[in-house]
N, C-alpha and C positions, 0 to 999 in steps of 0.2 A: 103566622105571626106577622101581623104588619101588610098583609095582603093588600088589603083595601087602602092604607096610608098610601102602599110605595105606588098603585095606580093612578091613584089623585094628580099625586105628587106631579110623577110621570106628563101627566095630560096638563098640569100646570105648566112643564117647562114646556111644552109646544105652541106656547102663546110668542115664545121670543123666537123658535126656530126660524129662521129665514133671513132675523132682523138682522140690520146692518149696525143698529147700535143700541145700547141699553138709554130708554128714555125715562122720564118721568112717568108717562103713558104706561107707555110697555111694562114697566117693574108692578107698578100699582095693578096691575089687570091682571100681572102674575102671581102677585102677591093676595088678590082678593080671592082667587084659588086656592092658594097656600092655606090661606088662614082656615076656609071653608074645610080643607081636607082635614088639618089637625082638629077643630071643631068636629068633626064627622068622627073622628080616631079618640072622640072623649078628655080630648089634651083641655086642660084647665083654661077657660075664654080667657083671663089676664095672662097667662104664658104663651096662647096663642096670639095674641096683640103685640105683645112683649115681642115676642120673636119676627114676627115679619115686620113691627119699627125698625127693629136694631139691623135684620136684613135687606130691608130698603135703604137705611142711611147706608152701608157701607157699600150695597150694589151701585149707589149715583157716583158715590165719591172716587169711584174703580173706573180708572179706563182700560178701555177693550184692547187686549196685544192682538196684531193682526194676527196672528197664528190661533187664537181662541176667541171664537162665535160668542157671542150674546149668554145664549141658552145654556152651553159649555161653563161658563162662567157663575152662573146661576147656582149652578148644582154646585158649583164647589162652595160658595160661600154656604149654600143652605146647608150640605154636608157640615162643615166648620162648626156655624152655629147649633145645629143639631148635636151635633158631637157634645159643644161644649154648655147647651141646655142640658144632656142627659151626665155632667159634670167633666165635661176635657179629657180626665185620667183615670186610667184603673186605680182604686185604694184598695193596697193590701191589708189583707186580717190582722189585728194585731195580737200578736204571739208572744206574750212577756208572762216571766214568772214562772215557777212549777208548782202545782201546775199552771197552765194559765187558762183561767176560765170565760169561757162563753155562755150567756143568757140568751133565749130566744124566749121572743116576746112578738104576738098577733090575735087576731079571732078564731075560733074554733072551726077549723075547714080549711084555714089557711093552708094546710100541709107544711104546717112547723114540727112535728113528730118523722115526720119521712125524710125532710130535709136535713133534720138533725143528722140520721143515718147517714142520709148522702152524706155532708162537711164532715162528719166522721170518718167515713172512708176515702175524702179526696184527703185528709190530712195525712192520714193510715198509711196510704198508698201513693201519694206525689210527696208528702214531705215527710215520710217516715217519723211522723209523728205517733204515741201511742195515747192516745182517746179513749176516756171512759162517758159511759151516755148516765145523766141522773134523771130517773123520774120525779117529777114533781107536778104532772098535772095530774092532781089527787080526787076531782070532780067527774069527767068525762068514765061512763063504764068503758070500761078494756082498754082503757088510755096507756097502763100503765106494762101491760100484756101485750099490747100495739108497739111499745118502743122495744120492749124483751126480742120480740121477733124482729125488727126491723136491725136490733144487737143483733142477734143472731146471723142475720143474711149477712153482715160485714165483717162478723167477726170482733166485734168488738164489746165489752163488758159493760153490763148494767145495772148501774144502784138503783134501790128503790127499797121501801118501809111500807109493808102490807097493813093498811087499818091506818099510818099515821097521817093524819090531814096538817100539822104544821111543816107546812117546806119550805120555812126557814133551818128546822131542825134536820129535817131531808138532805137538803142542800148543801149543809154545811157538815155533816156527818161525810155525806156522798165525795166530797170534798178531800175529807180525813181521811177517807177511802183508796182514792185517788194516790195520794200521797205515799200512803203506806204501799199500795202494789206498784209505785212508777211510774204510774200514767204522767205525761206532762200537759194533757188540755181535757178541760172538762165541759162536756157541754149538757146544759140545763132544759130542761125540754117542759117547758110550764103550760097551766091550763090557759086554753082561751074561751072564750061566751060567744055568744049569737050576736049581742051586740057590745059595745063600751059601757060596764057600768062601774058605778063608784067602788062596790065592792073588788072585782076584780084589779084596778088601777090601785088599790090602795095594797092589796097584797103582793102586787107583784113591784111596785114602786120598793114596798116595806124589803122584800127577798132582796132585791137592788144593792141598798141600804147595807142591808145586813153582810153579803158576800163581795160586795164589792169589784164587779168582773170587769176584767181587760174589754170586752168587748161585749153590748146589748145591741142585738139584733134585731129589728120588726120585720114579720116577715109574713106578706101581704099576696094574696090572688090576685093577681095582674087580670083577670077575667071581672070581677068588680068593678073594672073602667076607674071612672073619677069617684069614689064611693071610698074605692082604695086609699085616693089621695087626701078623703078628709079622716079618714079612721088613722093615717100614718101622724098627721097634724095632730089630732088628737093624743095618741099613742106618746108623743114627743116631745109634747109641753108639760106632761107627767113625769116619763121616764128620761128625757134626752138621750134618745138610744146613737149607737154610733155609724147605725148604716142601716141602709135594708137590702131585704132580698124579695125578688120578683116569682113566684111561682105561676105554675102553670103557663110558661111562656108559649109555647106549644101548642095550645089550644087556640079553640076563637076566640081570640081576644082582639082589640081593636088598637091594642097596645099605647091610650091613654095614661094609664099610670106611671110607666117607662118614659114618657118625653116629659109629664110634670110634673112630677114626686121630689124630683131633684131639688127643683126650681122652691116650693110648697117649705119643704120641710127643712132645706139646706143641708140636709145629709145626704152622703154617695149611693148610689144601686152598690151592693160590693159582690151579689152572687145573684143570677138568673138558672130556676130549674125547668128546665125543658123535653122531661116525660117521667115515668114512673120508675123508670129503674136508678138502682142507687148511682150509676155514673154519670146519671143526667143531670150534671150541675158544673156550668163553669159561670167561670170569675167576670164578673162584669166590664166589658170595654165598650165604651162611649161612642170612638172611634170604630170600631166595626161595628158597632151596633147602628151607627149612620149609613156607612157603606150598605149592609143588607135593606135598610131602609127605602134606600137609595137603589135598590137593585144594581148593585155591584156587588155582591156575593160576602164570603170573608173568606176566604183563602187561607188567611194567619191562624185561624183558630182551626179550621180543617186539618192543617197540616200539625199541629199542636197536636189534634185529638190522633193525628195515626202515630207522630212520633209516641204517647204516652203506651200505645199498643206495640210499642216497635222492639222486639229484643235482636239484640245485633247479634248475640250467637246461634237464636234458633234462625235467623236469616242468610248465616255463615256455611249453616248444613243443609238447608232447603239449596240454595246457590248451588252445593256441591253436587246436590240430587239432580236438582233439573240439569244442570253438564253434563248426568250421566243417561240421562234420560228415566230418572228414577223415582220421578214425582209422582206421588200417589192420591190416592181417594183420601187418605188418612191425612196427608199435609193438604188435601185440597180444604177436608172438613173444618182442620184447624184455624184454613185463615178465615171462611167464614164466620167465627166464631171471633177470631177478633174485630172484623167488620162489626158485627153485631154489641161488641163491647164500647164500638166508638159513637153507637146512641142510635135517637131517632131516625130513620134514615131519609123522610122527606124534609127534615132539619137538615141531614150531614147534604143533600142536595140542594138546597136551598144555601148552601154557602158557598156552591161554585157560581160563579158572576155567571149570568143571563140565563141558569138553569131553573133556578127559582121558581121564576116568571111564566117560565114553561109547564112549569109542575104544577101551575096555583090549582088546578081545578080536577088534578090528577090524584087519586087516593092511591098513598103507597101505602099499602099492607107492612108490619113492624114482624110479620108471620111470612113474608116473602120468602125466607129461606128456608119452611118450613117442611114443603114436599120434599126437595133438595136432600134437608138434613133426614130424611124418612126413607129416603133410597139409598143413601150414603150407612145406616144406620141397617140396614138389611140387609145389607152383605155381608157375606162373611169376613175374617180378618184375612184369609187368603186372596180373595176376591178384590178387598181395599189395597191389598202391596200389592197384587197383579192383574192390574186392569184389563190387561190383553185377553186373560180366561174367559172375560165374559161373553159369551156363547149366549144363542136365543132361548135355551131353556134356563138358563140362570137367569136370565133379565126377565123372564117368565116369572118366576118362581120371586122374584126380589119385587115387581112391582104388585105381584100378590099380597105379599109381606107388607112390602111398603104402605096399602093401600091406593096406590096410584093407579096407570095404567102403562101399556108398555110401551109406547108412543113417549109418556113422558121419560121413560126408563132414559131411550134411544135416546130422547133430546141431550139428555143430560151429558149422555158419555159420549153423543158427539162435540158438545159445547165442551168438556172436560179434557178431550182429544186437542183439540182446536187449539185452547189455555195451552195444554202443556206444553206446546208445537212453539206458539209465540214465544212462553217465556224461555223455552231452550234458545232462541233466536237472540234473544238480548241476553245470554251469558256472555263469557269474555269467549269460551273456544268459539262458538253459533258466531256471534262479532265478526270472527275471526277468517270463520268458513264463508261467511257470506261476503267479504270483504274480498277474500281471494277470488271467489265467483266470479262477482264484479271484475275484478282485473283481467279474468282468463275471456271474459266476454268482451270486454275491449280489444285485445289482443287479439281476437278473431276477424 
């Protein structure tokens, strides 16, 4: 995401490198880069104009603190206005009423059926919300079968009316539904087409109308470039929805739609989906969405997605294990496993600053833990509480099992050795012992 942007970008700001001051010169030479690179990134030619005027006026009118370069100074303003082209602030969902209902509304492929799931289960499970899904795309075969399943994977219930094509009546039964079992948010999950036609605008305008919802959604493949940003235009002067969502951030995308859409339509990004599984969606920020841009990473959101993995009591008795030196293959398995909850992983690496950058041309496998979990997964349950047992014809007989080989077996349980070693190191007693070490070695 953004690969090619944040390189441009990058090679733009080394036209000031060295300078001793921001000139007329200089900003213009840096800016005719700029523009070029967001033009290469599919960003809309008037938002691309728009934005390096408004960054050249404020770059001349700024003088240089000696403490901060030319170049230095550049990137912060362009961060600023990036930030605040892709709208300043996060805008939260609005959650009023019971229930309170949500419309999604896009074209057919957009991934408004999957995403639905997703905002299902981030409501489900970060706002203890309870969410029923309504089918109402009545055209698409297995549309309707597509969201039952994608209910299913979250756990959460689905309306739907086999044979009825009016989802005005769908919706507003589904609705009545809602109501009667407790759910407090509804979300509508409608047909979309191949492309904008009257027919479809007119029935989903009319569903609008009729139901009335806290919040309409467009929700657009950010892989579409600027195609995205005339279908959301469109979409809007129909419906006036009240936000969009970017899918498939994660892919090749040149991430045009993300820097103009804003600008185009005057409604917020309010959610970006960044892979296939239902956790792969957070909430849109402007501000770190600059920063990665920017190849400065996001940190905020990294640390967001381990706290949401984070229980503070199974953390209280792992602490007590590794003290006693009693960490096993079984607590090793499980934090994999929240790793793997906390998403893409050349995403979740792409948010540490200057790692990104490193990774651009690196393919991280999403099945990386995959031998790991095959070995860990072939032992027995005596074998996982007591690592020590493992002797050369166990590890024999496990990378049989596993399908691996026994080379990897070894890698493992010495790599799993090593972990356990450090993290008894950083408990408080390990602290403690190694602390006094230290003293007695002075001492000597």
């Amino acid at each position: 995401m953004f690969e090619n942007l944040s390189d441009r970008l990058e090679r733009s700001f080394k036209i000031l490198k060295g300078e001793g001051k921001i000139t007329e010169i200089n900003v213009a030479e840096t800016l005719k880069d700029v523009r070029r690179a967001l033009l290469d990134a599919d960003v809309n030619f008037k938002v691309a104009k728009t934005f390096t005027d408004t960054v050249k006026q404020k770059a001349l009118g700024m003088n240089v603190l000696t403490a901060i370069k030319p170049g230095q100074l550049m990137v912060k303003i362009v961060h600023d206005e990036l930030a605040e082209l892709m709208g300043g602030e996060a805008v939260p969902l609005k959650i009023e009423g019971r229930p309170s209902v949500i419309l999604m509304s896009g074209l057919q492929g957009s991934g408004k059926t999957t995403f639905s799931g997703k905002l299902a289960n981030m409501l489900k499970t970060k706002q203890h919300k309870k969410p029923m899904l309504v089918a109402c795309d009545v055209y698409r075969p297995a549309a309707i079968e597509q969201l039952k399943v994608v209910g299913q994977t979250v756990d959460v219930p689905v309306y739907s009316e086999d044979g009825n094509k009016n989802v005005v009546e769908i919706a507003t039964r589904g609705i009545q539904e809602a109501k009667a079992k407790g759910c407090d948010v509804v979300i509508i999950d409608t047909a979309g087409r191949l492309a904008v036609d009257e027919e479809m605008m007119t029935e989903i305008a009319t569903l609008k109308e009729a139901i009335q919802p806290q919040e309409t959604l467009f929700v657009v493949d950010s892989m579409t470039g600027q195609d995205a940003v005339n279908t959301a235009k469109e979409f809007n002067d129909r419906l006036d929805f009240d936000g969009v969502v970017l899918t498939k951030l994660d892919g090749d995308t040149r991430g045009g739609a993300a820097l103009s859409i804003r600008t185009v339509v005057t409604k917020p990004i309010k959610f970006i989906g960044t892979g296939e599984k239902m956790e792969a969606i957070d909430v849109f920020h402007p501000s770190r969405m600059a920063d990665r841009i920017l190849g400065m990473g996001d940190v905020v959101s990294l640390v967001e997605r381990a706290q949401e993995q984070y229980d503070e009591e199974e953390a209280r008795r792992l602490q007590k294990k590794i003290a006693k030196n009693k960490f096993d293959f079984n607590d090793f398995y499980g934090q994999i496993q929240q790793i793997k909850k906390m998403g893409n992983l050349k995403d979740l690496a792409s948010m540490i600053p200057g790692v990104g950058k490193q990774l651009k041309d690196v393919d991280i496998d999403d099945n990386a833990f995959k031998n790991i979990e095959a070995i860990i997964q072939s032992m027995t349950p005596k074998e996982r509480t007591n690592p020590e047992i493992l002797n050369q014809s166990r590890r024999m007989r496990i990378a049989k099992g596993s399908g691996t080989n026994i080379q990897e077996v070894n890698r493992l349980i010495k790599q799993f050795d090593q972990t356990r070693k450090m993290m008894r190191m950083v408990t408080g007693s390990g602290m403690r012992n190694m602390m006094g070490a230290m003293k007695n070695m002075k001492g000597r």
